[in-house]
N, CA, C and O atoms as a Tinker XYZ file with bonds, in Angstrom:
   360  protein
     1  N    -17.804000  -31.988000  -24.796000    73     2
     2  CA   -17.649000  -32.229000  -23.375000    64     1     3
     3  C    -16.784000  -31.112000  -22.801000    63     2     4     5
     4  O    -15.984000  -30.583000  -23.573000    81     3
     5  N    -16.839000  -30.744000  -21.701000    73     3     6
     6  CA   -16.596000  -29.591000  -21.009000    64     5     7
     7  C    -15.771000  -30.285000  -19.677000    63     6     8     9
     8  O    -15.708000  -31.445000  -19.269000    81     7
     9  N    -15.184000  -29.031000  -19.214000    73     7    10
    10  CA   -14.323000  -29.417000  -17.758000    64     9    11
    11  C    -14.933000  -30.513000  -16.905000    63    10    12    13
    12  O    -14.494000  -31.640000  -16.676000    81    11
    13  N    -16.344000  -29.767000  -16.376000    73    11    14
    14  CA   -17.210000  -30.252000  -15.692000    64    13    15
    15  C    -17.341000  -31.798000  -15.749000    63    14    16    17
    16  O    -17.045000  -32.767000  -15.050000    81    15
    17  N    -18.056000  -31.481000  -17.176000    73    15    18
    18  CA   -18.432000  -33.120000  -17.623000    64    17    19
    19  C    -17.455000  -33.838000  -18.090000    63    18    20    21
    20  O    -17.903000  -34.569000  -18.973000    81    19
    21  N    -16.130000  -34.020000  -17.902000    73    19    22
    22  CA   -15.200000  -34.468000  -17.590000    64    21    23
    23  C    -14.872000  -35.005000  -16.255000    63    22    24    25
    24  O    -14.581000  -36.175000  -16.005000    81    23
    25  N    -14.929000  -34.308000  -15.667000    73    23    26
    26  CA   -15.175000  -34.336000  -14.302000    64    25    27
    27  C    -15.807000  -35.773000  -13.801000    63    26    28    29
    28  O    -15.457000  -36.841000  -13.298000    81    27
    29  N    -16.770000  -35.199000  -14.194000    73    27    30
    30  CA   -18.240000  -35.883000  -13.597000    64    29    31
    31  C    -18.522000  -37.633000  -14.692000    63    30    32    33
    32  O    -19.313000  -38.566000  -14.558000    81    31
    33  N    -17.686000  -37.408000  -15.447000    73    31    34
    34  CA   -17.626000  -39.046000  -16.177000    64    33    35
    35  C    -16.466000  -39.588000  -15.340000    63    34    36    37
    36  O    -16.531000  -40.750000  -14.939000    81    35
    37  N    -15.056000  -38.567000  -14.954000    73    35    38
    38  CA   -13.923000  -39.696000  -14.341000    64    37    39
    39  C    -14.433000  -40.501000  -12.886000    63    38    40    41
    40  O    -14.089000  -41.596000  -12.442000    81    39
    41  N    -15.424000  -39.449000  -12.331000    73    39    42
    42  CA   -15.669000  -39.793000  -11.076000    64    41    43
    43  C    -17.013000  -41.188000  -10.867000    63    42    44    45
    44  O    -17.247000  -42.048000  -10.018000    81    43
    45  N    -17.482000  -40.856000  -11.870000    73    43    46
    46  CA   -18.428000  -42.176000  -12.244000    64    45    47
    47  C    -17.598000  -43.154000  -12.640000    63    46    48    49
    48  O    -17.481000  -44.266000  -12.123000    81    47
    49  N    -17.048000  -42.736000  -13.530000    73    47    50
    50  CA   -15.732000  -44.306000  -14.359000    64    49    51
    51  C    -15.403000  -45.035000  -13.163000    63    50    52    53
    52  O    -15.894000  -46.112000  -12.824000    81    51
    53  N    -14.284000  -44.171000  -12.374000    73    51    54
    54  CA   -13.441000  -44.516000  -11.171000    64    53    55
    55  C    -14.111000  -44.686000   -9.813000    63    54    56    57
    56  O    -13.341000  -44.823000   -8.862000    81    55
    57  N    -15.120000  -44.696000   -9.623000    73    55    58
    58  CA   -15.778000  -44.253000   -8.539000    64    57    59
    59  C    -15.266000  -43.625000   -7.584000    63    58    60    61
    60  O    -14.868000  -44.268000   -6.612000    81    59
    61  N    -15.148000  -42.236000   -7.618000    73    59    62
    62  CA   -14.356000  -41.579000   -6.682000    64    61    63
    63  C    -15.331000  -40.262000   -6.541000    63    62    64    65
    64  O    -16.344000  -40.085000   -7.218000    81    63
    65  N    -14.845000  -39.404000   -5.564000    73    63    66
    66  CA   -15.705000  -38.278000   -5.437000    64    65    67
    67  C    -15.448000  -37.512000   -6.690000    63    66    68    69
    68  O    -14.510000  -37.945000   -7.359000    81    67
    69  N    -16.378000  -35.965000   -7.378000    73    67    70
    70  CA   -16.262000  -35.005000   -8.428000    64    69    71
    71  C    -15.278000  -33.795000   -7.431000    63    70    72    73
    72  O    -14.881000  -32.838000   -8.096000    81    71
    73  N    -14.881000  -33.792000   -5.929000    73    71    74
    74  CA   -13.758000  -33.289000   -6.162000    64    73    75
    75  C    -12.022000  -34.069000   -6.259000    63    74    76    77
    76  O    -10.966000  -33.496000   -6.523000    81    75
    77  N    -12.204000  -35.199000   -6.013000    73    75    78
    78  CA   -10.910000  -35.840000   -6.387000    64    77    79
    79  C    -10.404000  -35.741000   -7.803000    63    78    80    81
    80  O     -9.330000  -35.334000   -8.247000    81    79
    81  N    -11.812000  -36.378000   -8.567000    73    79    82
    82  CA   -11.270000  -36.230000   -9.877000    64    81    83
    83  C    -11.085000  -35.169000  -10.376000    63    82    84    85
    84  O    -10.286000  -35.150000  -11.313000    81    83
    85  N    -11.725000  -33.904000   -9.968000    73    83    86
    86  CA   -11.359000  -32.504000  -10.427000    64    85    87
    87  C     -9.991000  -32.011000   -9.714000    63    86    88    89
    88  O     -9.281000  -31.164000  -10.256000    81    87
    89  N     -9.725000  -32.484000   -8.699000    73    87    90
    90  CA    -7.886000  -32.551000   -8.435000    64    89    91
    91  C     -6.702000  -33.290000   -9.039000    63    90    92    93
    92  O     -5.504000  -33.032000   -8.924000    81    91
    93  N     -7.381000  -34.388000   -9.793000    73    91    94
    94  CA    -7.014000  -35.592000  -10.800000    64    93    95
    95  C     -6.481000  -34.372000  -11.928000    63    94    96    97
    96  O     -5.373000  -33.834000  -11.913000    81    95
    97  N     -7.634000  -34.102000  -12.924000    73    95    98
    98  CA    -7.944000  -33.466000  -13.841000    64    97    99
    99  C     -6.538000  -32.205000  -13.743000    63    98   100   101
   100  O     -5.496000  -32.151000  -14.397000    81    99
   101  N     -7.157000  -31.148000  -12.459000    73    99   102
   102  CA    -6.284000  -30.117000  -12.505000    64   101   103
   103  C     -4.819000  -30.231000  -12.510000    63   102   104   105
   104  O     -4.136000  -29.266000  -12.853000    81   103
   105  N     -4.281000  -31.367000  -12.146000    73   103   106
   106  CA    -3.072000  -31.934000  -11.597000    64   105   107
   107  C     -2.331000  -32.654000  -12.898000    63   106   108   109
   108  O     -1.119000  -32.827000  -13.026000    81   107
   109  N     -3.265000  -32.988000  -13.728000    73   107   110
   110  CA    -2.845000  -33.245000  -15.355000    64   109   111
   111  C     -2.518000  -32.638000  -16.146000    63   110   112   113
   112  O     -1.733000  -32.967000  -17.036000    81   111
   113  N     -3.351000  -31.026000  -15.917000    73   111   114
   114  CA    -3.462000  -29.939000  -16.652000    64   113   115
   115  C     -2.109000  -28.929000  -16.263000    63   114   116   117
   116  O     -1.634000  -28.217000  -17.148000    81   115
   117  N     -1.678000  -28.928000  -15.220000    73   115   118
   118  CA    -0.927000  -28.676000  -14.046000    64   117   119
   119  C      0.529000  -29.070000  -14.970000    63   118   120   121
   120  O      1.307000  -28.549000  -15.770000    81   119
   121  N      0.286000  -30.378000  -14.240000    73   119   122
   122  CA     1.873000  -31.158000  -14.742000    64   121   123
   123  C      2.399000  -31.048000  -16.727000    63   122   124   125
   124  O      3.537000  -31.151000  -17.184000    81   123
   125  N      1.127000  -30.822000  -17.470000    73   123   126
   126  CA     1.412000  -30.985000  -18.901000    64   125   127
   127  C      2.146000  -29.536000  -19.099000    63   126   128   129
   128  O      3.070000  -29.272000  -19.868000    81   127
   129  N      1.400000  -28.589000  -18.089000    73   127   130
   130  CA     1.660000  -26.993000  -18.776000    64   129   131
   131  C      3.006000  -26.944000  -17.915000    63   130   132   133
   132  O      3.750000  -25.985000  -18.116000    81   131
   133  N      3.229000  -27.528000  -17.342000    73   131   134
   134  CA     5.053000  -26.962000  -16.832000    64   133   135
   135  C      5.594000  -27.760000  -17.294000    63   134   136   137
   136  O      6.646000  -27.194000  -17.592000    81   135
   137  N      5.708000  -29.052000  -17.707000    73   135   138
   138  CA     6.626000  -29.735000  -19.476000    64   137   139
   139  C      6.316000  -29.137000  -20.288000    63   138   140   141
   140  O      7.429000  -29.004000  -20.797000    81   139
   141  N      5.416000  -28.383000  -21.174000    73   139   142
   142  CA     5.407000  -27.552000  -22.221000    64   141   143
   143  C      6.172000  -26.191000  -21.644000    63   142   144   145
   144  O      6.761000  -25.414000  -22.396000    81   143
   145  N      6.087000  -26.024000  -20.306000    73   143   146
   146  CA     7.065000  -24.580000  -20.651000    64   145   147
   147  C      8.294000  -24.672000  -20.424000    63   146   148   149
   148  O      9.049000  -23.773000  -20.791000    81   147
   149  N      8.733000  -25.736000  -19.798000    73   147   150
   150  CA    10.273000  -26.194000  -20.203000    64   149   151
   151  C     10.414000  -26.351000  -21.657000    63   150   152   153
   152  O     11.418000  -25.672000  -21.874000    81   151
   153  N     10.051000  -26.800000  -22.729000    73   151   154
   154  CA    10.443000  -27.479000  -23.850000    64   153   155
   155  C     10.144000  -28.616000  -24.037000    63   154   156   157
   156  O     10.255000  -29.173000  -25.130000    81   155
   157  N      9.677000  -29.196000  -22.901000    73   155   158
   158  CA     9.391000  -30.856000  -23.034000    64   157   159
   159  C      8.515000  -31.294000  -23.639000    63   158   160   161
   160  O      8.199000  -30.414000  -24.440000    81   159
   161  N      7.645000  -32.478000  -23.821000    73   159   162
   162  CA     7.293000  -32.785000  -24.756000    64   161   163
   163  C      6.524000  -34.195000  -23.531000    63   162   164   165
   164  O      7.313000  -34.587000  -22.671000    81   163
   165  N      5.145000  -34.821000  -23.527000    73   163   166
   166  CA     4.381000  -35.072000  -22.932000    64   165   167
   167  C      3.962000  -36.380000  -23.446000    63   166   168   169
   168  O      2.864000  -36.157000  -23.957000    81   167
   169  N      4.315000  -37.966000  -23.629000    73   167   170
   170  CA     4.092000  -38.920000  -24.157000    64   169   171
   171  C      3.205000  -39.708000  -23.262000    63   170   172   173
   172  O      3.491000  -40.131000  -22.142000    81   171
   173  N      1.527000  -39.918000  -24.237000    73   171   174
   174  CA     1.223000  -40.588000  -23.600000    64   173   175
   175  C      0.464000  -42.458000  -24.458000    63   174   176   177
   176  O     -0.687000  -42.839000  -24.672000    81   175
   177  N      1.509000  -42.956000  -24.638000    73   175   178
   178  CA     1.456000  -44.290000  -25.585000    64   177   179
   179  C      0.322000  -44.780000  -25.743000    63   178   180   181
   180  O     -0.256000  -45.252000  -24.763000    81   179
   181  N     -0.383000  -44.793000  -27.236000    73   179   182
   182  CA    -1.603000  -44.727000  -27.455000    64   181   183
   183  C     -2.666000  -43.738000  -27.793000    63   182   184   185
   184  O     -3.623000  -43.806000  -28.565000    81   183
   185  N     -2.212000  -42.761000  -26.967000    73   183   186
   186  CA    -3.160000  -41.693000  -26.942000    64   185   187
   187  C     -2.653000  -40.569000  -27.588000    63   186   188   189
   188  O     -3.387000  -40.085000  -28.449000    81   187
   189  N     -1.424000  -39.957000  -27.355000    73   187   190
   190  CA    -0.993000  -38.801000  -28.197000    64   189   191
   191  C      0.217000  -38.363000  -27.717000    63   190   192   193
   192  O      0.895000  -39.038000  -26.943000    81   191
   193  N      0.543000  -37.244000  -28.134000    73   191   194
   194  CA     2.176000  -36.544000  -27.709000    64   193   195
   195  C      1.345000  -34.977000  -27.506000    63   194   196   197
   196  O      0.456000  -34.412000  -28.142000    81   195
   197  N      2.034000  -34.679000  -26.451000    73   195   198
   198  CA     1.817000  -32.785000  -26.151000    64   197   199
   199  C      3.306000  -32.505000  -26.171000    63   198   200   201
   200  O      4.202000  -33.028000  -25.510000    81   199
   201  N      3.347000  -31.653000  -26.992000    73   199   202
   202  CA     4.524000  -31.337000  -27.399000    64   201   203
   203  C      4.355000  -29.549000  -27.649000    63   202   204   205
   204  O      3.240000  -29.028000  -27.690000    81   203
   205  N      5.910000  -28.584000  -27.832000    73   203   206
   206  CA     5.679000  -27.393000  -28.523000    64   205   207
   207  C      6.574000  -26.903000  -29.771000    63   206   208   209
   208  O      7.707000  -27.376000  -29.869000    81   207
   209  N      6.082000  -25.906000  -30.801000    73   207   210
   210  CA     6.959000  -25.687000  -31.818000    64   209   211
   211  C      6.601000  -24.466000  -31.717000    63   210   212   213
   212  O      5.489000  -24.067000  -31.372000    81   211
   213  N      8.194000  -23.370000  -32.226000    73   211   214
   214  CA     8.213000  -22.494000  -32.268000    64   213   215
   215  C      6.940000  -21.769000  -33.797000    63   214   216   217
   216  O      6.327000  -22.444000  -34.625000    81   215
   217  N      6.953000  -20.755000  -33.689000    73   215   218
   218  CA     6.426000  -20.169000  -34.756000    64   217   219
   219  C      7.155000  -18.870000  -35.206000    63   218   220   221
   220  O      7.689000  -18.282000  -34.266000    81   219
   221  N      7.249000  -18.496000  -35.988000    73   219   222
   222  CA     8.254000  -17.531000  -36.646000    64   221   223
   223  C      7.756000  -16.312000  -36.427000    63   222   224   225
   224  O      6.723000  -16.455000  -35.774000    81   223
   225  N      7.987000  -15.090000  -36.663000    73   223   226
   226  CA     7.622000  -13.751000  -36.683000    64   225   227
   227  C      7.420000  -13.969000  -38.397000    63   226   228   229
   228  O      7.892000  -14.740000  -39.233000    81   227
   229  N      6.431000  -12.818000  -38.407000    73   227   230
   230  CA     5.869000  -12.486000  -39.610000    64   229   231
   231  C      5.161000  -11.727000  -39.873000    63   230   232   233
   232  O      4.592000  -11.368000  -38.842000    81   231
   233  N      4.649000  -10.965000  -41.109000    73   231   234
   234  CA     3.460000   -9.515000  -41.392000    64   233   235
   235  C      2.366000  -10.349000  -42.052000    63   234   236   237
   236  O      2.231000  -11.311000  -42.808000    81   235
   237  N      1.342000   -9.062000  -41.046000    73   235   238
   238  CA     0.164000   -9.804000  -41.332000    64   237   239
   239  C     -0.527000   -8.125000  -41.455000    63   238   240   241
   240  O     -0.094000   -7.015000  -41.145000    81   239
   241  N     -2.192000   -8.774000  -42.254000    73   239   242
   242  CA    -2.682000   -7.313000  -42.053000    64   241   243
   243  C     -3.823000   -6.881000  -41.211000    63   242   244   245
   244  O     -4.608000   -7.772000  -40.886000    81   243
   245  N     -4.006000   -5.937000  -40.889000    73   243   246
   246  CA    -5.353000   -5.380000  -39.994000    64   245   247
   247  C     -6.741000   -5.551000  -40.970000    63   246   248   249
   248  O     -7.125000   -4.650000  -41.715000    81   247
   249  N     -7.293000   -6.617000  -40.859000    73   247   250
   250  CA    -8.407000   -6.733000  -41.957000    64   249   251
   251  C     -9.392000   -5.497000  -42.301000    63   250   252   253
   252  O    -10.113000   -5.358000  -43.289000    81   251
   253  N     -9.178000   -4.513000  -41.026000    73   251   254
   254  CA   -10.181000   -3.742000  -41.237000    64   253   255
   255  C     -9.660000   -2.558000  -41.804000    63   254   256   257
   256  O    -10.382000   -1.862000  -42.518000    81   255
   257  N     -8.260000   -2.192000  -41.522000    73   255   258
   258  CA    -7.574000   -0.784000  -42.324000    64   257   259
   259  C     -6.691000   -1.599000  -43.751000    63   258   260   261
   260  O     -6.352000   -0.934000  -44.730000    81   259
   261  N     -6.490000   -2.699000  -43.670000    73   259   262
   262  CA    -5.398000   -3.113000  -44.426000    64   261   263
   263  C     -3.664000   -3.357000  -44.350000    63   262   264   265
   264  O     -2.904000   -4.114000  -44.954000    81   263
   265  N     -3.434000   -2.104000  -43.079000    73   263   266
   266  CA    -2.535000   -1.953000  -42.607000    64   265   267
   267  C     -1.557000   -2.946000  -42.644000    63   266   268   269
   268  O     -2.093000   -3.896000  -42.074000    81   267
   269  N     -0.604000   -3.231000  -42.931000    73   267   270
   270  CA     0.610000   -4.032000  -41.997000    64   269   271
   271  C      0.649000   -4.067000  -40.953000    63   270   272   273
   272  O      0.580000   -2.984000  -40.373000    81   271
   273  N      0.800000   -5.493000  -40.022000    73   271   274
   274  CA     1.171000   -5.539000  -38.878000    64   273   275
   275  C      2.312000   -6.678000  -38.719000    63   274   276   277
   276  O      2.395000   -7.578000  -39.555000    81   275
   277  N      3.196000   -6.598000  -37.597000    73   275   278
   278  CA     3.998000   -7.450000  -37.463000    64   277   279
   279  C      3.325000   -8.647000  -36.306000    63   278   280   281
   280  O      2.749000   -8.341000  -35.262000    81   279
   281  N      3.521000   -9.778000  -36.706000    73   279   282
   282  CA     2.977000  -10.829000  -35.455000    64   281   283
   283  C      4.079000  -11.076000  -35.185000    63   282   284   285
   284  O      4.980000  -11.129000  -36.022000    81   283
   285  N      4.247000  -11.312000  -33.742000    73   283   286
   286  CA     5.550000  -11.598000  -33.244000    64   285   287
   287  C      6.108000  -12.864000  -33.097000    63   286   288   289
   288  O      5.228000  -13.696000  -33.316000    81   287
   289  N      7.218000  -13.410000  -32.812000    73   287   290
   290  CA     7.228000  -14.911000  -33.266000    64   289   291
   291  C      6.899000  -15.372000  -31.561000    63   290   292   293
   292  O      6.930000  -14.605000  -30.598000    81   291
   293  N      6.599000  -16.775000  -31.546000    73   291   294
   294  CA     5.968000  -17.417000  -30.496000    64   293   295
   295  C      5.978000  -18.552000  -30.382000    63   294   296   297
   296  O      6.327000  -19.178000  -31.382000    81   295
   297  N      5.559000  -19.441000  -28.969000    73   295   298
   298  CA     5.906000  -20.702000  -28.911000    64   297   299
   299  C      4.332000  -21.629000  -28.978000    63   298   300   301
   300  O      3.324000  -21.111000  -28.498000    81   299
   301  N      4.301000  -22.427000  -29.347000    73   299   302
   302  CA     2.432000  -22.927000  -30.173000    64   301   303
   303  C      2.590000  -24.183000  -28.978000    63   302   304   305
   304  O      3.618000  -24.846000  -28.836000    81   303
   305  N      1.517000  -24.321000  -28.281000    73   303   306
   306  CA     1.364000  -25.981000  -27.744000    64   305   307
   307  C      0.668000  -26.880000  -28.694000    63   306   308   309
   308  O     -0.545000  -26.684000  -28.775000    81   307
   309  N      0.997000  -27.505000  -29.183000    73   307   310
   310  CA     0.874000  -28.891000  -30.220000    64   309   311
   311  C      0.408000  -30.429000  -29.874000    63   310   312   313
   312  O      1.098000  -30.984000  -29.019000    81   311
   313  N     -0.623000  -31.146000  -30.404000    73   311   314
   314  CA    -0.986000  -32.455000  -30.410000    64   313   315
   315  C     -0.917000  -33.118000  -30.840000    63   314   316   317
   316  O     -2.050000  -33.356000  -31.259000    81   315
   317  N      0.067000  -34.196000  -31.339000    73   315   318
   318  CA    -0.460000  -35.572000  -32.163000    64   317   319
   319  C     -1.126000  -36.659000  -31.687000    63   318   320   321
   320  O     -0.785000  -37.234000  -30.654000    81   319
   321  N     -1.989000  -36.965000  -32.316000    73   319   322
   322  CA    -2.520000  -37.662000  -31.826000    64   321   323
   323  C     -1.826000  -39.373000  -31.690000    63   322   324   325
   324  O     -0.675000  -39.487000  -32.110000    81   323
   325  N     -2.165000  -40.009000  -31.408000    73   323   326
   326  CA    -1.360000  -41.570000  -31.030000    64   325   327
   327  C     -2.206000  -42.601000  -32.076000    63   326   328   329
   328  O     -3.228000  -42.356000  -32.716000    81   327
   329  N     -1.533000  -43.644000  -32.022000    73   327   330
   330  CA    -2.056000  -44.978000  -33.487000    64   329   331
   331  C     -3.516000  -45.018000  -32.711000    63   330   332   333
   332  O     -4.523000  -44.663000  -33.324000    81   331
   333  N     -3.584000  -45.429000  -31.444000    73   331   334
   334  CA    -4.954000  -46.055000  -30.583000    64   333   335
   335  C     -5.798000  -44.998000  -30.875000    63   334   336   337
   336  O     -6.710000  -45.235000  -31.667000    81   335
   337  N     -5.697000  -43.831000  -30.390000    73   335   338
   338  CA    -6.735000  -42.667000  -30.256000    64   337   339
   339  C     -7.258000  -42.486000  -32.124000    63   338   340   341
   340  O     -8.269000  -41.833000  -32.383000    81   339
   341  N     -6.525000  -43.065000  -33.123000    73   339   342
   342  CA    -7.052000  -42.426000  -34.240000    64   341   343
   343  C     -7.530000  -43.654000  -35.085000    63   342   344   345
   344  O     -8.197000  -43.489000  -36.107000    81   343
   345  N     -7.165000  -44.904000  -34.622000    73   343   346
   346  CA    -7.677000  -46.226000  -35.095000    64   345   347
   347  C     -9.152000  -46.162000  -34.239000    63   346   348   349
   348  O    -10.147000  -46.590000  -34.824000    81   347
   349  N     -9.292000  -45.624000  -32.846000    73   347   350
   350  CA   -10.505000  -45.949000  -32.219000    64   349   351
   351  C    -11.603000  -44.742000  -32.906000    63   350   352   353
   352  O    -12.813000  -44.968000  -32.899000    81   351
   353  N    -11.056000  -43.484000  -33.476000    73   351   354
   354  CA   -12.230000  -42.718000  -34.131000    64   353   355
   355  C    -12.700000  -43.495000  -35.840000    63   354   356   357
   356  O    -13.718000  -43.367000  -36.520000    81   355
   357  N    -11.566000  -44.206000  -36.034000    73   355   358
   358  CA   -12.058000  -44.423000  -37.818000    64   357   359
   359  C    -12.353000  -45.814000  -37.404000    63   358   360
   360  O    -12.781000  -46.625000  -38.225000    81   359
């Protein structure tokens, strides 16, 4: 499933127009990515945690010369998933 068709299921679910819910949608996407760039961490009971962890610097190589390269260290956006969301796939 894609943006779109995301979209286009909330607005059927909810009965609302495909641009509300695509202001819905963006406004989720919106609010999660400025708690992840504070540090925060995104609880949603049942469903999962958006959360971030650092990642370290480290050498890696250029697959195609062999070379050494340095990857620089960085901040990862992260998912766990929640009890509901992983009892409802198994």
């Amino acid at each position: 499933m894609n943006k779109a068709q995301l979209i286009e299921a909330i607005a059927n679910d909810v009965d609302i127009t495909k641009a509300a819910a695509a202001a819905c949608v963006d406004a989720f996407i919106n609010n999660v990515t400025k708690v992840l760039k504070k540090k925060g961490e995104v609880r949603l009971v049942g469903f999962g945690t958006f959360a971030t962890a650092k990642r370290k610097a480290t050498t890696g190589r250029n697959p195609q010369t062999g070379e050494a390269i340095k990857i620089p260290a960085s901040v990862q956006p992260k998912f766990k998933p929640g009890k509901a969301l992983k009892e409802a796939l198994n």
